[in-house]
Backbone as CSV, one residue per row, in Angstrom:
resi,resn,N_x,N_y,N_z,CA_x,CA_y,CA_z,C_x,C_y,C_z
1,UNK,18.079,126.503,106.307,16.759,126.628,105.689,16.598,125.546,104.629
2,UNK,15.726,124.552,104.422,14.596,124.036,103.743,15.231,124.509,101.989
3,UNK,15.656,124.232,101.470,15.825,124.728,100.055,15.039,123.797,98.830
4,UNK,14.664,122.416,98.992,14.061,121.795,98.129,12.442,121.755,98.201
5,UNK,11.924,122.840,98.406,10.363,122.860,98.856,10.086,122.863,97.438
6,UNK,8.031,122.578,97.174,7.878,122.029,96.045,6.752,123.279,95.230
7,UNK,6.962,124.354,96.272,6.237,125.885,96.077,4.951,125.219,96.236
8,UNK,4.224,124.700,96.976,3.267,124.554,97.359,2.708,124.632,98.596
9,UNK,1.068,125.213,99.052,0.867,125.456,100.347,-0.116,123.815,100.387
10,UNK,-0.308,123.482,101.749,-1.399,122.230,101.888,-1.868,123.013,102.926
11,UNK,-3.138,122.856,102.540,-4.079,123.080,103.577,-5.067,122.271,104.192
12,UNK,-5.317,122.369,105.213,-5.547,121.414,105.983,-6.750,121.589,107.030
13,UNK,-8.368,121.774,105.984,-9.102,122.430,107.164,-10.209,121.492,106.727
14,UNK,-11.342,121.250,107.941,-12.133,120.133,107.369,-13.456,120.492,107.406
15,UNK,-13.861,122.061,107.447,-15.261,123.191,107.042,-15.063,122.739,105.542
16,UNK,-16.145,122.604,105.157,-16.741,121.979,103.828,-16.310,124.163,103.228
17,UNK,-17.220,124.456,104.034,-17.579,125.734,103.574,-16.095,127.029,103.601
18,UNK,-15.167,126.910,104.421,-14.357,127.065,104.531,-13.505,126.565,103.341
19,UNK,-13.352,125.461,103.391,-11.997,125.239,102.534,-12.521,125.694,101.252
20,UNK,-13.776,125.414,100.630,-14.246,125.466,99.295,-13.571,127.154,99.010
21,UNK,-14.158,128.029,100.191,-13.840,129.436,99.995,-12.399,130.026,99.655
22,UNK,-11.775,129.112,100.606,-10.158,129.192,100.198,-9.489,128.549,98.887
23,UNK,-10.323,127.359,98.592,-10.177,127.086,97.695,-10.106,127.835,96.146
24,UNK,-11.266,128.526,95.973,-11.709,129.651,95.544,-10.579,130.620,95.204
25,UNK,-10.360,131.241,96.531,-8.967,132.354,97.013,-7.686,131.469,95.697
26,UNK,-7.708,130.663,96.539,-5.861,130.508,95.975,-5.941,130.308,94.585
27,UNK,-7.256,129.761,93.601,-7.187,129.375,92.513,-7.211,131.029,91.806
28,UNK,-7.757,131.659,92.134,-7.953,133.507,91.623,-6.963,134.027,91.502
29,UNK,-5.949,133.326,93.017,-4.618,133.963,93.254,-3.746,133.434,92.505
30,UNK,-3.576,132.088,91.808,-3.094,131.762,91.030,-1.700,130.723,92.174
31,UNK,-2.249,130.419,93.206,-1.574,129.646,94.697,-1.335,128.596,94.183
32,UNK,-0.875,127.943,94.132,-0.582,125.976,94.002,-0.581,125.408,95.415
33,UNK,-1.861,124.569,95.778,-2.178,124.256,96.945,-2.494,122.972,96.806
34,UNK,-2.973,121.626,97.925,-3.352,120.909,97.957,-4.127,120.633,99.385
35,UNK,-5.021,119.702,99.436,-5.980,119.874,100.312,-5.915,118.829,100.946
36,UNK,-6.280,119.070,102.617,-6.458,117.824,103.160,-7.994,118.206,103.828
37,UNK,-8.636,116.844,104.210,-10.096,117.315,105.293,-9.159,116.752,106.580
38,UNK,-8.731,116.578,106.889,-7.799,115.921,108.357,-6.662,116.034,108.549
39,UNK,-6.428,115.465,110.028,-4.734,115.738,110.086,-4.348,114.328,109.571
40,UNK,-4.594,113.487,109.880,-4.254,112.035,108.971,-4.521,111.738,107.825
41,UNK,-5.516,112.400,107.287,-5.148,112.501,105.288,-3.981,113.605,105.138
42,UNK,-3.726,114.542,105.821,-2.579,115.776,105.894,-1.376,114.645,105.746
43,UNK,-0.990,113.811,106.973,-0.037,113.110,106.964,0.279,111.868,105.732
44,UNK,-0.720,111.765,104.769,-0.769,110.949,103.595,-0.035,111.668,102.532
45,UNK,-0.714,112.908,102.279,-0.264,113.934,101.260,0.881,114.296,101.576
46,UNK,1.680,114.079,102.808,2.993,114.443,102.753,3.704,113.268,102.696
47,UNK,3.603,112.082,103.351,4.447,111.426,102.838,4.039,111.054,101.323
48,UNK,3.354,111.045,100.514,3.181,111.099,99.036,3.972,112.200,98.153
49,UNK,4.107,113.474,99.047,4.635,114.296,98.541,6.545,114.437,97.897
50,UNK,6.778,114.834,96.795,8.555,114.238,96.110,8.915,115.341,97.004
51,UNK,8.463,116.467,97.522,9.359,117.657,98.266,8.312,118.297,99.156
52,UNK,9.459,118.706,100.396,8.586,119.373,101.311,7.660,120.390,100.527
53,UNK,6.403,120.324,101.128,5.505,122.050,101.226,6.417,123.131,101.355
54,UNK,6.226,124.104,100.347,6.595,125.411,101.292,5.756,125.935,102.675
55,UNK,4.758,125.876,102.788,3.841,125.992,103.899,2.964,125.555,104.265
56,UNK,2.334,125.062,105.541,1.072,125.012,105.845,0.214,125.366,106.556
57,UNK,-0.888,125.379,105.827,-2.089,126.432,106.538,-3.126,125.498,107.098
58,UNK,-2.990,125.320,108.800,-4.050,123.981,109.281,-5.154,124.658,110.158
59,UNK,-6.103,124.225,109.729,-7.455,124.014,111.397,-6.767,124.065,111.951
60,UNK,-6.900,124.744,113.628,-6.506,123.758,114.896,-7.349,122.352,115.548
61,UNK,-9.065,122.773,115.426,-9.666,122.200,116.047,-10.635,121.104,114.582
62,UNK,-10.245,119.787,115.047,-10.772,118.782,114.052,-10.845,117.738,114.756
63,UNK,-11.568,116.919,114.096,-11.948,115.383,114.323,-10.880,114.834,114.623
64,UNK,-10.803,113.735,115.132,-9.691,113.169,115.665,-8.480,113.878,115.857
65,UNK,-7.299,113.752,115.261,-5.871,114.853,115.512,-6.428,116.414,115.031
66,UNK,-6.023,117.143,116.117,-5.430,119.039,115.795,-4.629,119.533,114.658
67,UNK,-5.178,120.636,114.400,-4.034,121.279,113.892,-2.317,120.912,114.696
68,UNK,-2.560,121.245,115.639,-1.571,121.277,116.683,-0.737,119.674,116.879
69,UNK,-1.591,118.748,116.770,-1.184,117.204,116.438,-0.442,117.149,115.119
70,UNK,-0.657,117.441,114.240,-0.719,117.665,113.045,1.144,118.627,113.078
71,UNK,0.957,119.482,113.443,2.543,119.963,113.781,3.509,119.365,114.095
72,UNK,3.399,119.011,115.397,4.086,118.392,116.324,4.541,117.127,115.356
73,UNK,3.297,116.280,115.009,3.893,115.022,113.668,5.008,115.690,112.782
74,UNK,4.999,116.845,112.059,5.663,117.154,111.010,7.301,117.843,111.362
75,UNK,6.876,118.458,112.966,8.184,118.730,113.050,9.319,117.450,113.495
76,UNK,8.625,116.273,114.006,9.766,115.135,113.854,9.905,114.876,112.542
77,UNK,9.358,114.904,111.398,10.345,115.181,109.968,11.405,116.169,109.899
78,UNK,12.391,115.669,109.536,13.779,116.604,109.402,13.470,117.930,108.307
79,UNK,12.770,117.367,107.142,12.441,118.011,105.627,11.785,118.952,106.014
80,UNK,10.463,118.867,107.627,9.897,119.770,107.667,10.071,120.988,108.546
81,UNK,10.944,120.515,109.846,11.258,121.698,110.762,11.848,122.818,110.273
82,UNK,11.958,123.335,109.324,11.883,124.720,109.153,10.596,125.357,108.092
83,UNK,9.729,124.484,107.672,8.283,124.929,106.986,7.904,126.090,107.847
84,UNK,7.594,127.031,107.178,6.409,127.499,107.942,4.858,126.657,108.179
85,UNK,4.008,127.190,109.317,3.252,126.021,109.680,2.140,127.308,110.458
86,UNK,0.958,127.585,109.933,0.329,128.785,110.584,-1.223,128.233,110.924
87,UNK,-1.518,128.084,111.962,-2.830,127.453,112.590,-3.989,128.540,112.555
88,UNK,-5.153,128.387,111.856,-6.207,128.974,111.391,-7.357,128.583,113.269
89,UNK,-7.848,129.310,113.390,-8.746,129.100,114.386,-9.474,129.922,114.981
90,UNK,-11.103,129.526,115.642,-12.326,130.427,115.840,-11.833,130.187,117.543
91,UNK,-10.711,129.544,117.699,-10.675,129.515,119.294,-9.756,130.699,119.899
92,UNK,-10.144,131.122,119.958,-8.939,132.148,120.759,-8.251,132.785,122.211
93,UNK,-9.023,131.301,122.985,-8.466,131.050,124.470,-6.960,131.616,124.462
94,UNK,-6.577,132.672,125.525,-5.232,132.284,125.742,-4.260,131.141,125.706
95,UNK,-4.696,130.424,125.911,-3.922,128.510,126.683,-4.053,128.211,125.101
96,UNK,-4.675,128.206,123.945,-4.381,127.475,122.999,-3.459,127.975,122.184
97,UNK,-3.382,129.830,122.419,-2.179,130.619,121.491,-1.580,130.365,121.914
98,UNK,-1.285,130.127,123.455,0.116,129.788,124.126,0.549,128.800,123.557
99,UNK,-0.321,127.552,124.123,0.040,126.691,123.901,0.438,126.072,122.314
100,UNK,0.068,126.678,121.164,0.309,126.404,119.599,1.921,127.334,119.760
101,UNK,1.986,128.579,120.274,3.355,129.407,119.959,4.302,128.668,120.895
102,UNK,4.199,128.247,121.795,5.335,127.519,122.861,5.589,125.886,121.645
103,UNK,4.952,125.497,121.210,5.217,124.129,120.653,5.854,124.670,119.148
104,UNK,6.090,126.072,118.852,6.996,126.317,117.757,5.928,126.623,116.464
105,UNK,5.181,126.602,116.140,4.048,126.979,115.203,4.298,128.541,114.905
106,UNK,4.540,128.411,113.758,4.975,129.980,113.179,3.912,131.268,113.771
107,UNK,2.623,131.199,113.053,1.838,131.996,113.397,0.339,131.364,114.149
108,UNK,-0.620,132.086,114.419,-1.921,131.707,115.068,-2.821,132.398,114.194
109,UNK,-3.718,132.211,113.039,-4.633,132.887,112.928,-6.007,133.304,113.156
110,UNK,-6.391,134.123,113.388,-8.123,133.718,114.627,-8.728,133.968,113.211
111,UNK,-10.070,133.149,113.599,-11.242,133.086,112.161,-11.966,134.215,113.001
112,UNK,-13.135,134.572,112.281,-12.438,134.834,110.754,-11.755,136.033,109.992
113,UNK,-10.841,135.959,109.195,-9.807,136.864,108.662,-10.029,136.987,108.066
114,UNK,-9.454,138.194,107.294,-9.213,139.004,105.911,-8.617,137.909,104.869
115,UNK,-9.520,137.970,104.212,-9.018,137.391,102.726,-7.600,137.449,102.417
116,UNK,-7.515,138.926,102.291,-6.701,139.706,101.109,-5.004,139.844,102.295
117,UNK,-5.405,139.614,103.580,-4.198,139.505,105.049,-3.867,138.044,104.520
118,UNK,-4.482,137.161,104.544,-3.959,136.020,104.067,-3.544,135.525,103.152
119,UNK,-4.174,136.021,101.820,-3.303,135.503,100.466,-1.793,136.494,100.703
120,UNK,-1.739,137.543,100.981,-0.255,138.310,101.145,0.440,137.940,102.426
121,UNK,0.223,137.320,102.731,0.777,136.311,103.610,1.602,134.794,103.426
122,UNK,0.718,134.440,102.396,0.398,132.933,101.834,1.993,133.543,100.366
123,UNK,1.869,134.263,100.342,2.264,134.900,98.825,3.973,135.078,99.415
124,UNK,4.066,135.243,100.239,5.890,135.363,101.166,6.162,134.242,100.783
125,UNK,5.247,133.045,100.724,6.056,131.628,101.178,5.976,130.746,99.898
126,UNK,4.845,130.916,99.336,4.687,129.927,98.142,4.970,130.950,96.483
């Protein structure tokens, strides 16, 4: 296990209206988070970052790279294959849960969720 994480979640969703809301959440909750609108500003903030995330909470479905792109990048980091890594999404095709849980992605979350399921969730890891 991961022991030098930096107790922080990044999140990684690119709903204006969404993230602001979560935004919201984690500051109430008292969360230490950082934000991305993409999976390629995601991949900036981590290599900028002095220590792995304790977790991350991504979109699946975005502009250019996925949530799911967005994984797959982080688990060829050594620092990151044991993060937790939990994909937020309004898609809930079979083939995309499959396909996010077969590629190793901790959890799947379907939009939209419970607030209060997710900060005690968020609250295990960071």
């Amino acid at each position: 296990m991961t022991t030098n994480k930096n107790g922080k979640l990044l999140l990684v969703e690119d709903d204006f209206e969404l993230r602001e809301t979560l935004e919201e959440i984690f500051f109430l909750y008292d969360i230490p988070f950082d934000v991305a609108k993409s999976a390629s500003e995601a991949k900036k903030q981590v290599s900028n970052s002095d220590a792995p995330y304790s977790l991350v909470l991504s979109d699946y479905l975005m502009p250019g790279e996925s949530g799911l792109d967005f994984f797959m990048y982080l688990k060829e980091l050594e620092i990151y294959r044991e993060i937790p890594f939990f994909i937020l999404s309004a898609r809930t095709e079979d083939e995309v849960r499959e396909k996010c849980r077969n590629a190793g992605v901790t959890d799947f979350i379907k939009k939209p969720f419970e607030m209060q399921t997710l900060v005690d969730l968020i609250k295990q890891y960071v």
